[in-house]
C-alpha beads as a LAMMPS data file, in Angstrom:
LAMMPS data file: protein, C-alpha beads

116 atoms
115 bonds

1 atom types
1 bond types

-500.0 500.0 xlo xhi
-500.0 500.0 ylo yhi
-500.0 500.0 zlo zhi

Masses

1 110.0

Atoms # bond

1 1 1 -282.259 -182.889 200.142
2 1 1 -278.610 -181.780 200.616
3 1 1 -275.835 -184.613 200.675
4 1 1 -274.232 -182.840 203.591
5 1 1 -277.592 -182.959 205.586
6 1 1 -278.197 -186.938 204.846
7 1 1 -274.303 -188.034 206.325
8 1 1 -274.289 -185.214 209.190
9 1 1 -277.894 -187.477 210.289
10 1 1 -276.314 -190.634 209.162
11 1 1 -273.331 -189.571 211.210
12 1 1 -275.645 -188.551 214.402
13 1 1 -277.510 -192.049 214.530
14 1 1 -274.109 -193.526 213.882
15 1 1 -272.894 -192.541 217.480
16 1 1 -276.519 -192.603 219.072
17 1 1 -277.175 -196.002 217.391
18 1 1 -273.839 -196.870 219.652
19 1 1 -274.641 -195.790 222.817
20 1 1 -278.599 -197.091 222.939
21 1 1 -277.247 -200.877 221.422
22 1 1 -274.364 -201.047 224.030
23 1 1 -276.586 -199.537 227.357
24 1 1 -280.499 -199.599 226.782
25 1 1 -280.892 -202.722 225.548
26 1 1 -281.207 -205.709 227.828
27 1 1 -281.784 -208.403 225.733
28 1 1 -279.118 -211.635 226.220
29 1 1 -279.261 -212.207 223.036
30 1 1 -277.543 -209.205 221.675
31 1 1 -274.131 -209.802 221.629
32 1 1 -270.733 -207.485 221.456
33 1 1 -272.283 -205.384 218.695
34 1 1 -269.859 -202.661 217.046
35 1 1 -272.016 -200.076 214.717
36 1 1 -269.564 -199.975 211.151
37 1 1 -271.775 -197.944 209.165
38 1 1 -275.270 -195.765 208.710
39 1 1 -276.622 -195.436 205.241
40 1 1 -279.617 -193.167 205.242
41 1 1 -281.873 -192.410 201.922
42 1 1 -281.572 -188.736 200.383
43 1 1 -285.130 -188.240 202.158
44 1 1 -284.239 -189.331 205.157
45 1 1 -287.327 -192.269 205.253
46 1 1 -284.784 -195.295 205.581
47 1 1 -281.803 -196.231 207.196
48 1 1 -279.585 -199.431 206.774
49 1 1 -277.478 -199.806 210.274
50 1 1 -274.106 -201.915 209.232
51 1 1 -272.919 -203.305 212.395
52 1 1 -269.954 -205.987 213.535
53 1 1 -270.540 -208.434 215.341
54 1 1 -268.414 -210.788 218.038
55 1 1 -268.960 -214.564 217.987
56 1 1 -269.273 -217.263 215.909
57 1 1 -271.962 -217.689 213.102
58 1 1 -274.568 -218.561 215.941
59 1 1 -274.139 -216.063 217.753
60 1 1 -274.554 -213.572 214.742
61 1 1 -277.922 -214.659 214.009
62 1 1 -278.728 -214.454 217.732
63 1 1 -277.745 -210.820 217.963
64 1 1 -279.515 -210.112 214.556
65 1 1 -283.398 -211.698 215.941
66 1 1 -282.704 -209.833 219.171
67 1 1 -281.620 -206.418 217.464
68 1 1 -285.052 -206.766 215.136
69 1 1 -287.057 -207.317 218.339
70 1 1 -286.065 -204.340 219.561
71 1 1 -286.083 -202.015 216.618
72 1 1 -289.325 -200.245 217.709
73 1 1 -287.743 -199.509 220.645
74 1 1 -284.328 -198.304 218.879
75 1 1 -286.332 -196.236 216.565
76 1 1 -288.183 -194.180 219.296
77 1 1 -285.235 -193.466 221.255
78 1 1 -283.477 -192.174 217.885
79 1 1 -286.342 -190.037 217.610
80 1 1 -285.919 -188.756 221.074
81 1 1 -282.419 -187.833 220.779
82 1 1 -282.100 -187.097 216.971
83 1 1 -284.801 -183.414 216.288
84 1 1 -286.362 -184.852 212.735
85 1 1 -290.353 -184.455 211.431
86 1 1 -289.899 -188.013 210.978
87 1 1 -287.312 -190.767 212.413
88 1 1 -286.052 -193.237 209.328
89 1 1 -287.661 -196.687 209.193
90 1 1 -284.245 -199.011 210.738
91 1 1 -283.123 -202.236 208.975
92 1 1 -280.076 -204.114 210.336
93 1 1 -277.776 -205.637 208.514
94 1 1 -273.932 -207.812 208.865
95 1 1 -271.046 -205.735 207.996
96 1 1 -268.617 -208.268 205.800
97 1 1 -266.545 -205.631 204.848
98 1 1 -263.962 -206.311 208.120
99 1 1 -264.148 -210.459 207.403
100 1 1 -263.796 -209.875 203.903
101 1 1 -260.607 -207.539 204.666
102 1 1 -259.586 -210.091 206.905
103 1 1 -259.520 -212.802 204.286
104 1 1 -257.556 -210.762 201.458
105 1 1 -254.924 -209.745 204.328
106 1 1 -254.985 -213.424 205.207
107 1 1 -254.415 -214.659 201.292
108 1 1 -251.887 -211.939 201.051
109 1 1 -249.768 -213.114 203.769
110 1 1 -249.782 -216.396 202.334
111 1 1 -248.834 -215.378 199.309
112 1 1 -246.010 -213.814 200.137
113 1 1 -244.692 -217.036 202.980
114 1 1 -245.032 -218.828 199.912
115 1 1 -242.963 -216.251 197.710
116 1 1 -239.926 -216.839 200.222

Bonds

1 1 1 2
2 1 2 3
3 1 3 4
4 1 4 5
5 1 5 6
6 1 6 7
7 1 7 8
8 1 8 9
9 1 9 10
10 1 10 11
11 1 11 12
12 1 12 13
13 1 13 14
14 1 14 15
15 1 15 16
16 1 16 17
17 1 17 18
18 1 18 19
19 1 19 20
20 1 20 21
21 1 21 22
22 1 22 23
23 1 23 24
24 1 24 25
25 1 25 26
26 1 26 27
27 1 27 28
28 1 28 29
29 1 29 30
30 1 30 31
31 1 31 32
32 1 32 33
33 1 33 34
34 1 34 35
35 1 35 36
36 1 36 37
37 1 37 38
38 1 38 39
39 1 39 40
40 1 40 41
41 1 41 42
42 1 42 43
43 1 43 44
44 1 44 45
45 1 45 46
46 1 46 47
47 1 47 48
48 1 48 49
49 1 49 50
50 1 50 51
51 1 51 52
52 1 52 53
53 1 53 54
54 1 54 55
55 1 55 56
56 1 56 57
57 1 57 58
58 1 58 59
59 1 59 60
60 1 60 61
61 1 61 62
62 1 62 63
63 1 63 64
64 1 64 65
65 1 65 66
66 1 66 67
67 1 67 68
68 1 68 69
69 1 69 70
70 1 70 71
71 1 71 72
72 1 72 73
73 1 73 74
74 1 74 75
75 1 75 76
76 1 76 77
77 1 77 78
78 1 78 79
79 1 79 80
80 1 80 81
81 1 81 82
82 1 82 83
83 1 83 84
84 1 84 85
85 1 85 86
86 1 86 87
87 1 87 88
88 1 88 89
89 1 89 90
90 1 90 91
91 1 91 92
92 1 92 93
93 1 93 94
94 1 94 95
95 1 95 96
96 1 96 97
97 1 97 98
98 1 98 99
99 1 99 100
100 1 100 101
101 1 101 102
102 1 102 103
103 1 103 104
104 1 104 105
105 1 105 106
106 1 106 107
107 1 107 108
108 1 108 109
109 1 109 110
110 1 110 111
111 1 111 112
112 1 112 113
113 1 113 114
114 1 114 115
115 1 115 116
């Protein structure tokens, strides 16, 4: 399957995957949840969601059991909005990428306070 096809979809659930998290979803567990990243497999059977989340470690965890509760129901409403024979299976996982960015700019900064 074409590489363009795989990240325009990845790209679509991307910005659907945003708007059903932030005002479908009811559940008081889920958290400030930012959407980082969408990796989908070249056949378009699987899809990784890479999201941010707001809070302390408790809180992450929190958000994560409430966001796999309602994956059936994030998966159906990707099918109704997203035209594919078949919608991807839907895994969530912690973006570190921003906390691990976050740390390095933090070292840096010492680094160089130190330097002076």
């Amino acid at each position: 399957m074409s590489e363009l096809r795989v990240s325009r979809v990845a790209e679509q659930m991307k910005k659907e995957l945003g708007d059903i998290i932030s005002k479908k979803i009811k559940d008081p567990r889920i958290g400030f949840v930012t959407v980082t990243d969408v990796s989908v497999t070249g056949d378009l059977q699987q899809a990784k969601i890479y999201i941010s989340i707001l809070g302390d470690e408790e809180k992450k965890q929190d958000t994560l059991i409430g966001l796999a509760k309602a994956k059936g129901f994030v998966r159906s409403e990707i099918g109704k909005r997203i035209r594919l024979r078949k919608t991807p299976e839907i895994t969530f996982e912690i973006d570190e990428a921003l906390e691990y960015g976050n740390r390095i700019e933090n070292l840096l900064r010492d680094l160089n306070e130190d330097t002076r």
